[in-house]
C-alpha positions in Angstrom: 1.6 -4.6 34.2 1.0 -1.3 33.3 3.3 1.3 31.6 0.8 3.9 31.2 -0.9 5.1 34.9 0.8 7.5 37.1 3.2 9.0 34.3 2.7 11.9 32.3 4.8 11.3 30.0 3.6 9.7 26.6 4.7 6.4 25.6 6.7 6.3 22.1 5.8 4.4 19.2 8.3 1.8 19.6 7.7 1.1 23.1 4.3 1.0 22.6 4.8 -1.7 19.4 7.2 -3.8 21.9 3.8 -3.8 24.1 1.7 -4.8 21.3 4.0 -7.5 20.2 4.5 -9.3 23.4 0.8 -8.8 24.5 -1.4 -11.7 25.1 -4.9 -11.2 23.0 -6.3 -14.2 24.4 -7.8 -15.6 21.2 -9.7 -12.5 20.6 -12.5 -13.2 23.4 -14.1 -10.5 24.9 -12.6 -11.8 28.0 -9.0 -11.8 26.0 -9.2 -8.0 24.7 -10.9 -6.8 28.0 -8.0 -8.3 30.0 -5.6 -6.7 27.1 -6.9 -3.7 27.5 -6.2 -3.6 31.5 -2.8 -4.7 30.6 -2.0 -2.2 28.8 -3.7 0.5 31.0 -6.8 1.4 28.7 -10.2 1.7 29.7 -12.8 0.3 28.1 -15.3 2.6 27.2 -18.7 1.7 24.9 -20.3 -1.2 23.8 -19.0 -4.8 22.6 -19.8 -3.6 18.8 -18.6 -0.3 19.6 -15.5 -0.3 21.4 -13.2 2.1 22.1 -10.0 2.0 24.6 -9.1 5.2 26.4 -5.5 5.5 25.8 -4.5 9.1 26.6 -2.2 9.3 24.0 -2.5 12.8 22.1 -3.2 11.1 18.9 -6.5 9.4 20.1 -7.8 6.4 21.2 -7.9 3.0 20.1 -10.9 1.1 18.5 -11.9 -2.6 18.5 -13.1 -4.2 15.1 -15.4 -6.9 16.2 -16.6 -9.6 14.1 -19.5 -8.6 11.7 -21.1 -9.2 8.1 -17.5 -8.5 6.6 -15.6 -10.6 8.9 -17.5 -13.4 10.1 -16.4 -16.1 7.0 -12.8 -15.8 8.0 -12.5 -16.1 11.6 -12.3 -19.6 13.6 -13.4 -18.5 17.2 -12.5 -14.4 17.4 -15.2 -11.9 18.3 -12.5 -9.4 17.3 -10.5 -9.0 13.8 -8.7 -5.4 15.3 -6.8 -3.0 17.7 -6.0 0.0 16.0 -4.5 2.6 17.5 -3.5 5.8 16.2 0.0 6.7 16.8 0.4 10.1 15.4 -2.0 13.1 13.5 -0.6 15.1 10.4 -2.4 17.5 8.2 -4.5 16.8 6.0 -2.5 16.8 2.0 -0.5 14.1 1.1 2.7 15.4 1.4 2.2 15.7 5.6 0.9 12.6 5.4 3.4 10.5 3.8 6.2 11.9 6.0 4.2 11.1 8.9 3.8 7.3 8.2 7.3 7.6 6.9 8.5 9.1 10.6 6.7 6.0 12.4 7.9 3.5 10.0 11.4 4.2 10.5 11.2 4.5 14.2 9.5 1.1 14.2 12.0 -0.5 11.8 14.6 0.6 14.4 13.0 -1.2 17.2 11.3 -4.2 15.5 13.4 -4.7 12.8 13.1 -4.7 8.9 8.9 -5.3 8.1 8.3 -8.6 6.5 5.5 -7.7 4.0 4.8 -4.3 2.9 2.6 -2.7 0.5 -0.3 -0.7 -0.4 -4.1 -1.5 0.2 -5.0 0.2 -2.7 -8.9 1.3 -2.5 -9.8 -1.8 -0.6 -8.6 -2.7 2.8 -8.9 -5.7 5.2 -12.5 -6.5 5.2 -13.5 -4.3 2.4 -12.4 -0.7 4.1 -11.6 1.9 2.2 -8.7 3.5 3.0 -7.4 8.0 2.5 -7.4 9.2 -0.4 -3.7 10.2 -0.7 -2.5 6.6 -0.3 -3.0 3.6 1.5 0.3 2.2 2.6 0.8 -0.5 5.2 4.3 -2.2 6.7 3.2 -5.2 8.6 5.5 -7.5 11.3 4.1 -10.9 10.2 3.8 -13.3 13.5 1.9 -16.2 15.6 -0.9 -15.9 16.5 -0.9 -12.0 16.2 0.5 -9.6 13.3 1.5 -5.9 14.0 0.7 -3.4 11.1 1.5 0.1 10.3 -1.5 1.6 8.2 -2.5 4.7 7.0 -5.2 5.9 8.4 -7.8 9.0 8.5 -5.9 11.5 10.1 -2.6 9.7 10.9 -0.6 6.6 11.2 -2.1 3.4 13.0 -0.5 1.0 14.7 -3.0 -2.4 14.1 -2.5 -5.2 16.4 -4.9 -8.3 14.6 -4.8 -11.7 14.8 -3.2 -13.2 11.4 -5.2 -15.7 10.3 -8.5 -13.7 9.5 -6.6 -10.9 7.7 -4.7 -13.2 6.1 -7.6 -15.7 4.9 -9.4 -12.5 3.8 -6.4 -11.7 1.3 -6.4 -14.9 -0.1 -9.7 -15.1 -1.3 -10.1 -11.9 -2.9 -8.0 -13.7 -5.7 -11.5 -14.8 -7.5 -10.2 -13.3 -10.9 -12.9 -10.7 -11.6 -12.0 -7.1 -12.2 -10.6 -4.7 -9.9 -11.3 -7.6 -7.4 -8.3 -7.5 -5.6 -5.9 -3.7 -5.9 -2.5 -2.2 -4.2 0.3 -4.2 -4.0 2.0 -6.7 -2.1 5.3 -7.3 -1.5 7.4 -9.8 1.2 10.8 -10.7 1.8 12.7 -14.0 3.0 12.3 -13.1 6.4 11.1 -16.5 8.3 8.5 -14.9 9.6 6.8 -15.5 5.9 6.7 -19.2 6.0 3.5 -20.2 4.9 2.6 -16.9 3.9 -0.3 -17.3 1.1 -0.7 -15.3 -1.7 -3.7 -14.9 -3.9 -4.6 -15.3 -7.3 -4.9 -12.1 -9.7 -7.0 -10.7 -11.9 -6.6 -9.7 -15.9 -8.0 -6.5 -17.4 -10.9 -7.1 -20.1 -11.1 -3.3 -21.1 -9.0 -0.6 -22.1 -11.3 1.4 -19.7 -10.3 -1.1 -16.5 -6.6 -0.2 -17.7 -7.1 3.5 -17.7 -8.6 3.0 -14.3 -6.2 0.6 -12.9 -3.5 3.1 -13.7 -5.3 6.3 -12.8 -5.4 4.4 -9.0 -1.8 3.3 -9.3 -0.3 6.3 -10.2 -1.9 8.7 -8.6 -0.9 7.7 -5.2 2.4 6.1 -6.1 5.0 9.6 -5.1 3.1 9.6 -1.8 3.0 6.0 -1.1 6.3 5.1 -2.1 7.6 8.2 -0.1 5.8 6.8 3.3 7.2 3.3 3.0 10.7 4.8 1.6 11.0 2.8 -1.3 12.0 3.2 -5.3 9.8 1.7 -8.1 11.1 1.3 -11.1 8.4 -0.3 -13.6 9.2 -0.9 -17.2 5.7 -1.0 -19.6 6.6 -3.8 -22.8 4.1 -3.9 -25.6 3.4 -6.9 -27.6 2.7 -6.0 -30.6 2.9 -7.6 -34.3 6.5 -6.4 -34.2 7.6 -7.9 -31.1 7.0 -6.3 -27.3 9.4 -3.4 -27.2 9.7 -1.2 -24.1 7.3 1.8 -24.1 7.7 3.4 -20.5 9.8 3.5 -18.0 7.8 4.4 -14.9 10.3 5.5 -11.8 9.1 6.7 -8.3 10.7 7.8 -5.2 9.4 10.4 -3.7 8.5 11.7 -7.0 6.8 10.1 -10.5 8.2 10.4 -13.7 7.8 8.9 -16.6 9.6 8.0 -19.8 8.2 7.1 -23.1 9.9 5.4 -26.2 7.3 5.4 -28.9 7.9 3.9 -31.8 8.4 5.4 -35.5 4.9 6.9 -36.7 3.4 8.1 -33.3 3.4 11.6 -32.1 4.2 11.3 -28.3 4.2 15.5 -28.0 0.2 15.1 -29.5 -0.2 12.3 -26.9 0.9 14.6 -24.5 4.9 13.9 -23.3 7.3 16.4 -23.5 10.7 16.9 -23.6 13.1 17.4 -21.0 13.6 20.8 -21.3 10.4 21.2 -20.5 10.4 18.4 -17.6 14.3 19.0 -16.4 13.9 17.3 -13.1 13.7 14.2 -14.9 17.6 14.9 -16.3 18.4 13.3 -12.8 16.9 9.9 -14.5 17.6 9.9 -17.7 20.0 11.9 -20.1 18.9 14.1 -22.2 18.0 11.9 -25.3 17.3 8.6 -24.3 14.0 8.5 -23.7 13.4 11.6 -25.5 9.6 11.8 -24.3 9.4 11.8 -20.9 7.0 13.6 -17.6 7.4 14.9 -14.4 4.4 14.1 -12.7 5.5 15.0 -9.3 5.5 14.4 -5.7 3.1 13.2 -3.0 -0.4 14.2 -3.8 0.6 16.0 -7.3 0.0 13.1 -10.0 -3.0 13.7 -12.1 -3.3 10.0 -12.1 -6.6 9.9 -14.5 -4.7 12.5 -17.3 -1.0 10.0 -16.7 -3.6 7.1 -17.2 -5.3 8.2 -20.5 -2.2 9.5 -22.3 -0.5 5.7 -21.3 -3.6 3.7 -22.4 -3.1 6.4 -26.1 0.0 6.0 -26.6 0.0 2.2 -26.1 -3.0 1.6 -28.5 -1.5 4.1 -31.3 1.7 2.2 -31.1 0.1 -1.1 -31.6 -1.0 -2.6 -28.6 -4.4 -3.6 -29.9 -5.5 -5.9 -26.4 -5.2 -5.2 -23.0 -3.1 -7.9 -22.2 -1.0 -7.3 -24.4 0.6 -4.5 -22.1 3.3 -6.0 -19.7 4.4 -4.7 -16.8 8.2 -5.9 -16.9 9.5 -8.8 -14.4 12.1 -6.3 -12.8 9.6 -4.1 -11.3 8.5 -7.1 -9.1 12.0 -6.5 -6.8 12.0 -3.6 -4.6 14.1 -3.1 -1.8 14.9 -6.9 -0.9 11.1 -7.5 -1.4 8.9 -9.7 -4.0 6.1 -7.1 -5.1 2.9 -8.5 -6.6 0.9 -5.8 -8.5 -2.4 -7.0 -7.6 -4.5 -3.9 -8.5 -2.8 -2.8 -11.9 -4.9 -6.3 -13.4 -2.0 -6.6 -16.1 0.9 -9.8 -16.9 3.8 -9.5 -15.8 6.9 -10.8 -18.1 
């Protein structure tokens, strides 16, 4: 079968993910991809470590991820882990970015149907990748024996065709409880495609320092992720303190961050750094005038100054009594988005 020779016409997205979904990978053999790759119409080009399909699409050609250092512990029989293929090139800021994915998620959700897990990478991908710099948003179509994911990558959107067990096994075990060893988020819904579907253990911030840096990686990317996989986050911050554990932000994102503070009696938010919103009026749209008084705009996709947001939290926290990281807590309704569970593996912080 071939869908690609003798037409000059480029194939969409969504017909090539209904390829992708319905291909046969063969277990991941070089014998299986090799014979994928003439199905689909692709030449092979390079070596078995360094393979790349020809794919004549405008957005470039496809590469093979074969088993190495990174991936050898969590396969069963695959000599590959990867078929990426980019699906679409935007400039360079975060802005372009973020509406590209966002273009290609929509037209996929059309054709496949809602994603079953969704989330962000963070600044560690599947097999210890790192992924843009703007964001690193994925939609995934959890299956057997193969998953289909939408990733961010270098220059564009990627559609990721990899067999599920590996990527999956790799997830799971970066739960080992050390710092910053497991970031992004994660979130799935009820879809049956999700039974069995494993999630890992976290990890607890020691420091102050791993919370300012947590949050500096959180925030600064949030506007441009959330605006690719069109969600809204809304994140309450509780502090336990010797007076109970009060709200003390209110942390909303859509296609833009802002921020609400309610400090208590005897700290100085405008010192601290929050203003009013007279001074931040876009945020009027969230909240009325007076309630939170304090409150930031910290704008859209690529515009958060996530180290500055992080350091004035972390302040603000600690002058209104927070004396131990852990007793910062991200609140339980910020774990529901969009008809999915979200787990906030890389903020390192309870949730309650």
């Amino acid at each position: 079968m071939n869908g690609q020779r003798g037409s000059t016409e480029e194939q969409s997205i969504a017909d090539l993910a209904r390829r992708l979904v319905a291909a046969d990978t063969g277990g991941w053999t070089p014998d299986g991809v090799r014979a994928l790759a003439a199905e689909l119409g692709w030449a092979w080009s390079g070596t078995a470590d360094h393979a790349v399909l020809i794919t004549g699409r405008s957005s470039g050609d496809a590469r093979l991820r074969p088993v190495g250092t990174y991936e050898e512990r969590y396969v069963e029989g695959e000599s590959y882990v990867e078929l990426a293929v980019p699906v679409a090139t935007a400039a360079p800021d975060a802005a372009a970015q973020a509406a590209a994915f966002r273009a290609a998620r929509e037209e996929l959700t059309t054709a496949l149907g809602k994603p079953s897990v969704m989330g962000s990478h963070g600044d560690m991908g599947p097999f210890y990748d790192s992924g843009p710099l703007w964001g690193a948003p994925f939609t995934r179509w959890r299956g057997r024996p193969d998953t289909l994911e939408l990733r961010a990558g270098t220059s564009g959107p990627e559609l990721v065709l990899q067999p599920t067990d590996p990527a999956e096994n790799w997830f799971w075990r970066q739960g080992i409880g050390e710092e910053h060893s497991i970031s992004g988020f994660f979130g799935s819904n009820r879809d049956r495609s999700n039974a069995g579907l494993g999630f890992p253990g976290g990890w607890t911030a020691q420091s102050w320092e791993t919370v300012t840096r947590s949050l500096d990686n959180f925030l600064g990317a949030l506007p441009a992720e959330a605006t690719a996989l069109g969600i809204s986050i809304g994140m309450p911050f509780y502090g336990r303190t010797g007076h109970g554990s009060p709200i003390l932000f209110d942390v909303t994102c859509g296609d833009r961050l802002s921020i609400g503070c309610f400090a208590p009696d005897g700290v100085d938010p405008a010192a601290l750094g929050w203003g009013t919103v007279a001074q931040h009026p876009s945020t009027a749209s969230i909240w009325s005038d007076d309630d939170p008084v304090w409150r930031v705009d910290a704008g859209g996709p690529g515009e958060p100054k996530g180290r500055a947001l992080a350091e004035m939290l972390v302040a603000t926290a600690r002058a209104a009594g927070v004396s131990d990281p852990t007793d910062l807590i991200v609140g339980g309704e910020a774990e529901y988005v969009d008809g999915y569970h979200v787990r906030y593996y890389g903020l390192g912080l309870p949730t309650g």
